[in-house]
C-alpha positions in Angstrom: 31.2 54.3 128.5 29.6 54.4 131.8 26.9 52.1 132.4 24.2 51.5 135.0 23.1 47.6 135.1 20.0 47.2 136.9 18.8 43.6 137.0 17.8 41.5 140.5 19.7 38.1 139.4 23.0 40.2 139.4 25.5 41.0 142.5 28.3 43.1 142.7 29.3 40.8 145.4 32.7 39.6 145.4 31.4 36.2 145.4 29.2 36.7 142.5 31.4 34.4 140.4 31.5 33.2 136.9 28.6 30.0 136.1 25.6 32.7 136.9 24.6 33.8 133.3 23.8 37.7 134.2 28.2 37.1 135.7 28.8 36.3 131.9 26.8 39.8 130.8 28.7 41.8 133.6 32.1 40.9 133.0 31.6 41.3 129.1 31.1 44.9 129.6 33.9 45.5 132.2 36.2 43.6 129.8 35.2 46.0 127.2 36.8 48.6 129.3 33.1 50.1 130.7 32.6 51.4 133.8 30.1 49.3 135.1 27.9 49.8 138.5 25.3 47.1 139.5 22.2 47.4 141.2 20.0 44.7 141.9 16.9 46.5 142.6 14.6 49.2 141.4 14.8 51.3 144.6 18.3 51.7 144.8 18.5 52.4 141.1 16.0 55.2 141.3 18.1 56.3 144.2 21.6 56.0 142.8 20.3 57.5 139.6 18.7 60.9 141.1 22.4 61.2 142.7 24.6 60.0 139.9 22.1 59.8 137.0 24.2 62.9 134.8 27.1 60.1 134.8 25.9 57.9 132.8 25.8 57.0 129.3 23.2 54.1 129.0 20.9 51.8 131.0 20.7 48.2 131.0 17.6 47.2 132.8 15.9 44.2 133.9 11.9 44.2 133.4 11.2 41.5 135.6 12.3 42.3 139.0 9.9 42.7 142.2 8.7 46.1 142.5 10.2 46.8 146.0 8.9 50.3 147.8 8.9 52.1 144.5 6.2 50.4 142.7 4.8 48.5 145.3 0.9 48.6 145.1 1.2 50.0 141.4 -1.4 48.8 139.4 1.0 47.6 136.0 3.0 45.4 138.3 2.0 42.2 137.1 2.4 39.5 140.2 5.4 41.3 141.8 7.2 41.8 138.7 7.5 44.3 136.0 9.0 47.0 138.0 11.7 47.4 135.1 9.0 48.3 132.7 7.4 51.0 135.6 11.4 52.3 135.9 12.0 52.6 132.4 8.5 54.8 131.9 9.9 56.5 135.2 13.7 57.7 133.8 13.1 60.4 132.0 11.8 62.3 135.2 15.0 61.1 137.0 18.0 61.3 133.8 17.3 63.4 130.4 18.2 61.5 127.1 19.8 58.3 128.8 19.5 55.5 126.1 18.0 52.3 127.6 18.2 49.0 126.7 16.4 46.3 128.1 17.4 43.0 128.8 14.7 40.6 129.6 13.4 37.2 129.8 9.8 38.5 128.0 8.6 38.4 124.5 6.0 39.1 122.6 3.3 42.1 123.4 5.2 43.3 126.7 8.6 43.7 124.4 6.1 45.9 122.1 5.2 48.1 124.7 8.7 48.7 126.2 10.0 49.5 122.5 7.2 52.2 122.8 8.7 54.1 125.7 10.3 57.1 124.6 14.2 56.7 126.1 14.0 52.6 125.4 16.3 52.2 122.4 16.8 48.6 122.2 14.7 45.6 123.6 17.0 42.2 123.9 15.7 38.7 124.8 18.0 37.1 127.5 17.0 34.0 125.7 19.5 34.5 122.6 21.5 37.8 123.6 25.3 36.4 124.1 27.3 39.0 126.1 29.1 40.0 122.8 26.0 41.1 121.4 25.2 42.6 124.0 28.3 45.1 123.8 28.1 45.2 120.7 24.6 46.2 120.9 25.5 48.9 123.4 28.0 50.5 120.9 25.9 50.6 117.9 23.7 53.0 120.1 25.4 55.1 122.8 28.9 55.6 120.5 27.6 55.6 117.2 
């Protein structure tokens, strides 16, 4: 499965080493024999996925991240933040019938609304999603 990871606490930086929690996420899903590319922001995701979007099987995105030129002065970012929320309402313009699931440190009413958007199969709280699950998660919905 390829996989797109967009989240702003993860690197693919060499030095990105195990004892970060979003390292322990990663390296489940390479070690589950994905193809895995990182980005850890919403512009270079939007980029990367209008040139490489028909390559990929799912999306594991971030909500909270800063909103960076994309979504800056949008009026749904809430204090910098939610630009995974604006992304996810955004891929279906950029990549047709790419399942997303989103990975994310809120609850309650915003998970609600995510689990409304159309491509948003699965909402996951970072809170008590172990990496397993995670993969486990993934194939449940993109293998089937």
């Amino acid at each position: 499965m390829r996989i797109l990871l967009v989240d702003d606490e993860v690197s693919s930086d060499p030095a990105f080493r195990p004892g970060h929690y979003m390292w322990y996420y990663a390296n489940a899903l390479r070690k589950a024999d994905h193809a895995l590319t990182v980005i850890d922001n919403v512009d270079d995701a939007v980029e990367w996925l209008q040139e490489n979007g028909a390559d990929v099987d799912c999306i594991i995105l971030d909500v909270l991240m800063p909103p960076g030129k994309s979504f800056r002065g949008h009026p749904d970012v809430k204090e910098g933040t939610n630009s995974g929320y604006l992304l996810a309402q955004k891929l279906p313009s950029i990549v047709d019938n790419v399942p997303v699931v989103a990975l994310t440190h809120l609850l309650g009413e915003d998970t609600e609304r995510l689990s409304g958007l159309p491509n948003v199969q699965c909402v996951l709280s970072k809170h008590d999603c172990t990496p397993k699950r995670l993969v486990e998660v993934l194939h449940r919905i993109v293998i089937k």
